[in-house]
N, C-alpha and C positions, 0 to 999 in steps of 0.2 A: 373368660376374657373381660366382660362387663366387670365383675369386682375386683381386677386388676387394674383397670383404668379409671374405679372409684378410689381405688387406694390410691394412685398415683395422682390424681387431683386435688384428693387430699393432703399428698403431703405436698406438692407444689403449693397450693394457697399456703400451708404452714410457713414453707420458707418462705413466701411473699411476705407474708406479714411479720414474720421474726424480721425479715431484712428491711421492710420499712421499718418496725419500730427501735432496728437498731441506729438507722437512716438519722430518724428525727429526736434518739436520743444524741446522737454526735453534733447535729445540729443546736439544739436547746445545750446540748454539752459548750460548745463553741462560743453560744451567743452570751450563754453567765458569766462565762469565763470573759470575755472579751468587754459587759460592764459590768466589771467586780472593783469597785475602788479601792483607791491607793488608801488601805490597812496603819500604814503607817505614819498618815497625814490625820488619823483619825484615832487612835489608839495606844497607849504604854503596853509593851507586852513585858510579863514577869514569867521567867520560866522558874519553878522550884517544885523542891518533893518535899511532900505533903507527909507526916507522918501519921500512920496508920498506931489505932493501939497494942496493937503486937509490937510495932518497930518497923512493922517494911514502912517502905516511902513511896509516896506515889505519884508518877510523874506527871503534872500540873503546867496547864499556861494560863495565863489569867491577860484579860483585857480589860483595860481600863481605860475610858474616854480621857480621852485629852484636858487641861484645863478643867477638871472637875473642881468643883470647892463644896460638895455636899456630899453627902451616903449618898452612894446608889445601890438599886435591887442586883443581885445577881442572878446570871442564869448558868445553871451548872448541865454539862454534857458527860458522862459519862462513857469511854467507850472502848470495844477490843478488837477495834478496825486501827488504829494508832491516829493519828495526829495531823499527818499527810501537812507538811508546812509548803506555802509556797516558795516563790525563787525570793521571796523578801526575808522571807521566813516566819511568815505570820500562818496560822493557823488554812486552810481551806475552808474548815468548816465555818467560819464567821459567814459564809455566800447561804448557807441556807437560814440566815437570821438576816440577814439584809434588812429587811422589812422594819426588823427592829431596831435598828440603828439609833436610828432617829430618838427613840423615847428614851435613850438614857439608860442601856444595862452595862454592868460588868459579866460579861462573858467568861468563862469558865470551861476550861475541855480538861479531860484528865483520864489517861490509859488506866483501864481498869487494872486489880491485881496482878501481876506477872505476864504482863503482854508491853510489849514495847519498851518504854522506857522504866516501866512500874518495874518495881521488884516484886518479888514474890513467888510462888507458886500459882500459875492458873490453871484454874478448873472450872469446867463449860458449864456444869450444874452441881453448883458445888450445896452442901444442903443449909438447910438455916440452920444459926448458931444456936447453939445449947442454952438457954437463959441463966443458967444455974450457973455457968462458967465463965468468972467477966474476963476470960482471957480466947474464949472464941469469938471467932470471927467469920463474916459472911458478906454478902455485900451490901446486905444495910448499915451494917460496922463500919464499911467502908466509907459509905455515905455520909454518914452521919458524922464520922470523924475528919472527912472534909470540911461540910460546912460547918462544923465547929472552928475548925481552926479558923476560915474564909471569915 
């Protein structure tokens, strides 16, 4: 009877704390959301696909500050969660560079290989490419034939 009612404390506390930390992510979920500025008062957005050395394309947003008149660095994201745009239709993920705003990047998001808008075939662990073959590819190929073009 006693290790029934330690098991069952134990998992009460579990849900306690799974439901607070689901609690205060909706909350911080809420509160970024609600000061996430106007994207569009601040940013050129260019949608294109990117072509890969095989030929697949891959689908690409690119930000760029408003009223720029110099090079700026960019910051590239790569990812196989997709894009997730808001109701403006600028990207979401610009809220977790917030910070960076200010210093001046070109922002860069881009669906990796065959997931969302990319073409391709994807594969979760795909191996690294063959050196001997400059027609393999992997996702440093990938990368790399990004920011070349970029």
């Amino acid at each position: 009877m006693i290790s029934i009612r330690r098991e069952s404390r134990a998992v009460l506390v579990a849900f306690t704390l799974v439901g607070a930390a689901l609690l205060l992510a909706s909350a911080w979920h809420g509160r970024a959301s609600a000061q996430a500025p106007d994207y569009t008062a601040i940013f050129n957005k260019t949608d294109v696909m990117i072509p890969a050395r095989d030929g697949i394309k891959l689908h690409t947003e690119i930000y760029v500050p408003k009223d720029t008149k110099e090079p700026l660095p960019f910051f590239l994201t790569r990812t196989p969660y997709g894009l997730a745009d808001d109701e403006k239709g600028y990207s979401r993920q610009l809220n977790l560079y917030r910070e960076m705003i200010p210093d001046g990047y070109i922002f860069v998001f881009q669906d990796i290989r065959g997931r969302y808008g990319s073409e391709g075939e994807f594969v979760m662990q795909r191996d690294p490419r063959d050196p001997k073959d400059p027609h393999s590819i992997d996702e440093g190929t990938d990368t790399y034939d990004t920011i070349d073009w970029l």
